[in-house]
N, C-alpha and C positions, 0 to 999 in steps of 0.2 A: 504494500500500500504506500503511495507515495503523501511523505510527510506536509508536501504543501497542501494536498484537497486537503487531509485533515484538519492541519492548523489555519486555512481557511472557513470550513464546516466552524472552530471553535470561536474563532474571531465573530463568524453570524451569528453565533449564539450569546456571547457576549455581550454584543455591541445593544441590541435591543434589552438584553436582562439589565443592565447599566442604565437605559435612558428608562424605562420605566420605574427603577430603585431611586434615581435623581429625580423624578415627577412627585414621587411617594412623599420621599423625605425632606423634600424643599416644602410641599404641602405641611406636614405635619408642624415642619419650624416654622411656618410662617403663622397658625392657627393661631397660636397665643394674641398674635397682634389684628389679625382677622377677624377675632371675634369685639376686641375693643374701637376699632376702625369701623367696623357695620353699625355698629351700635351709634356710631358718632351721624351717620349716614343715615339711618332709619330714624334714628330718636332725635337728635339734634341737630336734621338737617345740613350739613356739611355737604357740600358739593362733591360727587362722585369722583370728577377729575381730577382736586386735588389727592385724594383717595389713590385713586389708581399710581399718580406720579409715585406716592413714598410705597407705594408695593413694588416699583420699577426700582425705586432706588434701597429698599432694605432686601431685593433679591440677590444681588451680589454678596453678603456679608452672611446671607444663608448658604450660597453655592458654597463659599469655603468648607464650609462643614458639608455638606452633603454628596458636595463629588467623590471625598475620599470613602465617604460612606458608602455612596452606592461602587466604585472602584472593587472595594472589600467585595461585596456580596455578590455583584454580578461575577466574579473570578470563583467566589467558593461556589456556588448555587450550579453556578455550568458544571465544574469537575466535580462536585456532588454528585448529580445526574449519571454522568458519565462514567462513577464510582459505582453507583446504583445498577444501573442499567447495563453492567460489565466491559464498556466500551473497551475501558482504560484495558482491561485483561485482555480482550481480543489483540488492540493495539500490541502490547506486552507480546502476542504471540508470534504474531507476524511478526516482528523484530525489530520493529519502533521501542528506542527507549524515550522515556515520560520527559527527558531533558530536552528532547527535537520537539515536544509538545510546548515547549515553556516562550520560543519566538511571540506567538500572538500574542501573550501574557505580556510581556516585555515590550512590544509595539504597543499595545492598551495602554498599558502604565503610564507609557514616556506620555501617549498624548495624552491621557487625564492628569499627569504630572503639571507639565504644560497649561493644560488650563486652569489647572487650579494656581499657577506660579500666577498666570495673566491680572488674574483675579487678585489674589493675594498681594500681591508685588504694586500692581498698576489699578486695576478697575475698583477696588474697593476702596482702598485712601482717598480715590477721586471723588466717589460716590457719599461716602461720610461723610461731607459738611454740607452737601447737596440734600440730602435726607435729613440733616438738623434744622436745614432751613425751611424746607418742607414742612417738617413738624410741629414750629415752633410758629409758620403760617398755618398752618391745620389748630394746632389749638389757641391761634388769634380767633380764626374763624368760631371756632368752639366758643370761645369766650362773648366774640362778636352776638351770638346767636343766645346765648345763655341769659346776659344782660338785656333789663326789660324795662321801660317807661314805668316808673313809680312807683315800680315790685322791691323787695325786700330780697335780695340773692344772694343764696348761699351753696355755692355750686362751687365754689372755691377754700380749700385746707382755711380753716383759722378766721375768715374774713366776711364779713356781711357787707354787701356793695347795695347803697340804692341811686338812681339816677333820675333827677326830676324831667331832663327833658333830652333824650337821643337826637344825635343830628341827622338831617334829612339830607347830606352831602356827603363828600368826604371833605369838602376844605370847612367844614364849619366842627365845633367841640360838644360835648355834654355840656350840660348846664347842670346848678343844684347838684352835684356828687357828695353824697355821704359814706364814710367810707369807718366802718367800725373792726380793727383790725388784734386779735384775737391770737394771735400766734404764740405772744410770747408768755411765759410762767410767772414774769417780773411784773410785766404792764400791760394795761390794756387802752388801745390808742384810738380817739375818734378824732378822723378828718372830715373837716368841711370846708368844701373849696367851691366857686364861683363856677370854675367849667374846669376841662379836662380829656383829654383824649387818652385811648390804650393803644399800644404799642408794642414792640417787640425790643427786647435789648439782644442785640445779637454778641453782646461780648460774657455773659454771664448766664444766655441763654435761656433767660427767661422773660415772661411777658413783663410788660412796666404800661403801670400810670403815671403819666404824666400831668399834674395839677398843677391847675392855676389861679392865684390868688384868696389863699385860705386860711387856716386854722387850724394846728394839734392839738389836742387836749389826751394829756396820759396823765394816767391813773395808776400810780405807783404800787402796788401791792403789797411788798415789804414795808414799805414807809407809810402809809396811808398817806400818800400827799398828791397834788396834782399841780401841774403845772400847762404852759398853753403857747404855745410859740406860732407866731404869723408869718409867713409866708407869702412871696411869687410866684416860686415854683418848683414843686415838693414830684421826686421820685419815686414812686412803691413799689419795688418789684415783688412779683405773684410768679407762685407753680403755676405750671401751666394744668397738674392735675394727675390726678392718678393714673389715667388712661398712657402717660408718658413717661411714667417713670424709669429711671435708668435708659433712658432716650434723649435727655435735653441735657443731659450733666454735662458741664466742659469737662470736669476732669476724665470723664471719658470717653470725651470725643479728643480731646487734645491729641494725644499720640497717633489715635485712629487714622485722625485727619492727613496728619501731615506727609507729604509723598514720602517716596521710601527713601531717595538720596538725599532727604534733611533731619534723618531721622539719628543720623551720630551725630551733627553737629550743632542739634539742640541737647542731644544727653550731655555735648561735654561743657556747653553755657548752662547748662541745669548744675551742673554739677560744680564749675567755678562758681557758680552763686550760693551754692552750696541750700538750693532748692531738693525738699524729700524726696523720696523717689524717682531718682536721674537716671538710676540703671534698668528702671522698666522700658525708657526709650530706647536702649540695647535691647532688650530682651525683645520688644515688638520687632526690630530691626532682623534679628533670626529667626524669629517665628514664624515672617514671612518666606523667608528662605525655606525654613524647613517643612512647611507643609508641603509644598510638592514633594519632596523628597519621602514624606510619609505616607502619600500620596500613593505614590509608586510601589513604596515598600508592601502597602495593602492590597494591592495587585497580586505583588508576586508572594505572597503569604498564602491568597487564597485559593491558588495552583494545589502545593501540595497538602494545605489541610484539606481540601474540598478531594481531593486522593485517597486519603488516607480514613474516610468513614465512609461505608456503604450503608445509604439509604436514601429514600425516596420523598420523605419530609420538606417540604419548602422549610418548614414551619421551624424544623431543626438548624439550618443552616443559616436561617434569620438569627435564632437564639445565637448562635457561635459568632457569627459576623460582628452583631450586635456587643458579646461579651470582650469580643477582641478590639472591640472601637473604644469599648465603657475603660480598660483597663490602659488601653495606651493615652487616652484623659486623662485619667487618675495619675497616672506616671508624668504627665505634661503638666497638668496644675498642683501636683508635688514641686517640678522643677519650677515652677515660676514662682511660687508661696518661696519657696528657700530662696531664689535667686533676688524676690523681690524684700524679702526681710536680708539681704545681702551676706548671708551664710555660704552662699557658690557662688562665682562669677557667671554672670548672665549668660555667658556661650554655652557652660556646661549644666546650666538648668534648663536652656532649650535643647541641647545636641544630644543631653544626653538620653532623656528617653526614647528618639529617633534610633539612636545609635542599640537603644535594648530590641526595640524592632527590627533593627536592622540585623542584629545576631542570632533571634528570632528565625527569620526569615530564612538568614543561611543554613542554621539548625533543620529546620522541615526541608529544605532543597537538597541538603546532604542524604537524606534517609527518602525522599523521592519514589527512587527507583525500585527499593528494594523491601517498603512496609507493606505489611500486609493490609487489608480493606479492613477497618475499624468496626466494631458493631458499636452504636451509641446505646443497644439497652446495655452491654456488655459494661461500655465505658463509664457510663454510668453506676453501676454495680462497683466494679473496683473505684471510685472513686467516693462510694458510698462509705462501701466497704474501708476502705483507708482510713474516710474522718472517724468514722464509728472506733474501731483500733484505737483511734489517737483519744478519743473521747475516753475510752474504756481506761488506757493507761494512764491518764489525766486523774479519773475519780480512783483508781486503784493507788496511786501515790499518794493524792488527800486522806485514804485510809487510814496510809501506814503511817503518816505522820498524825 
């Protein structure tokens, strides 16, 4: 049998199990914000088009995670089958070794590698302050729409807004704004100002009132005392709201944002200013890097585990895939929690979980050709079996002591 139909036949198989696993799992990330977004759409009237924009622009920041996701499954789920279904044995007989099998694998990888570099490297930095501005438009809008002629509003954390009179332009302001603001433990503060318009502060990323010619009055809480300060022109910045939380933060768009070639040489002004956290701007700096590479690595991981278990389960191969993604996380957000509390240097809290996948990888390619087909009730069983052992011997030492 010649080696190209076949690793053509696996490449066909592949290429569709991959775009349907990226359909799946971009859907699932994207739901959390889907169902907050509809709601804004349905219930508070928000215009659909800006809607659509920030789904165009937080799809990029999901592909990263999901390419290497669907990479993983679509390589195990094909040689799964193929496990199941005896192919790989046939192949084995006729005198194909599984390593002339592994080119498509290695072609797949490089270009899911590839796109996910594109993405990580290039189209997401771009698309990050694209989608903050978006958001932070979407919940003017929000606010725009919330806010009511004469009504009592409390749609906003901590603050009761009421407005005697909306304006019926965009060049003209509120009139009569009362503004009773509730946030803090200390004091409790009422504004009243003449007119006023809302706004967006784009440098702290959240919405702002802007008043004009008013009044504070706070209420001291610890002191019982009150005091009243007069004003021109008084600034209040607001959340923008629950629906956006961990979405409008600078501190975490800052790094996000910034292209990837200015991303060492704000760490090393961060770091002469001797501003917190300077070496997470390294550590984002390889992290882009390293996701293709992980990328890839998921690929050719799931050659020879999807070999080495016969069965017919979609459903098992999702759990593996899925276990194998959940654990090289856990090893990455190990490496960034050390590297960001500065106990590693930042190269080797991002390379180095890469680098466990990577020996990984080599480990199942070595043993390839020559493992036998896995049964997972089997696998199962001894792995039961094991913790059970370890369990036993655990209460059996508690005894004796």
């Amino acid at each position: 049998m010649r080696p190209s139909i076949v690793n053509n036949s696996i490449l066909a198989e592949i290429v569709p199990s991959f775009l349907v696993n990226l359909l799946i799992f971009s859907f699932v990330l994207l739901m959390a914000r889907f169902m907050s977004l509809t709601d804004l759409v349905l219930n508070k009237g928000v215009g659909t088009t800006l809607v659509f924009r920030i789904f165009i622009l937080i799809l990029p920041r999901m592909l990263d995670y999901s390419i290497p996701m669907a990479t993983l499954l679509a390589c195990l789920t094909t040689f799964l089958r193929m496990s199941a279904d005896s192919e790989l044995t046939v192949l084995k007989s006729s005198g194909l070794s599984l390593y002339q099998l592994l080119s498509p694998v290695v072609c797949f990888g490089l270009v899911t590698a590839i796109l996910t570099g594109l993405f990580n490297i290039y189209v997401t930095p771009a698309a990050n302050p694209k989608f903050r501005d978006e958001l932070l438009t979407l919940a003017k809008a929000r606010a725009d729409l919330a806010i009511k002629e004469q009504v009592f509003v409390r749609d906003f954390p901590g603050l009761t807004i009421y407005v005697g009179q909306l304006p019926t332009s965009t060049t003209e302001t509120m009139s009569n704004v009362v503004i009773n603001d509730r946030r803090s433990d200390f004091e409790n503060s009422v504004i009243v100002a003449r007119s006023g318009i809302l706004d967006i502060d784009s440098t702290s990323n959240l919405l702002l009132f802007r008043l004009f010619d008013g009044v504070i009055d706070r209420f001291y809480t610890q002191k019982s005392s009150v005091d009243s300060i007069f004003f021109d022109v008084y600034e209040l910045k607001i959340s923008p709201g629950p629906e956006f939380a961990g979405g409008t933060s600078s501190s975490s768009f800052r790094r996000q944002d910034l292209p990837t070639g200015r991303l060492f040489g704000e760490a090393a002004r961060r770091i002469k200013n001797n501003i917190p956290y300077s070496q997470n701007f390294y550590m984002e700096y390889y992290r882009r890097f390293s996701m293709p590479l992980a990328c890839f690595l998921m690929a050719i991981i799931g050659m020879p585990l999807g070999a080495s278990f016969r069965t017919k389960g979609r459903n098992f191969g999702l759990a593996i895939g899925l276990a194998i993604f959940v654990i090289y996380y856990f090893l990455f957000t190990i490496g960034w929690m050390l590297g960001e509390m500065t106990y590693v240097s930042p190269g080797y809290s991002i390379w180095v979980p890469v680098g466990i996948v990577g020996a990984v990888a080599v480990w199942l390619l070595m043993g390839v050709n020559t493992t036998t087909p896995l049964d997972p009730k089997e696998t199962l069983k001894t792995i039961k079996g094991f913790f059970g052992r370890f369990s036993k011997d655990v209460k059996d030492d508690r005894r004796e002591r």
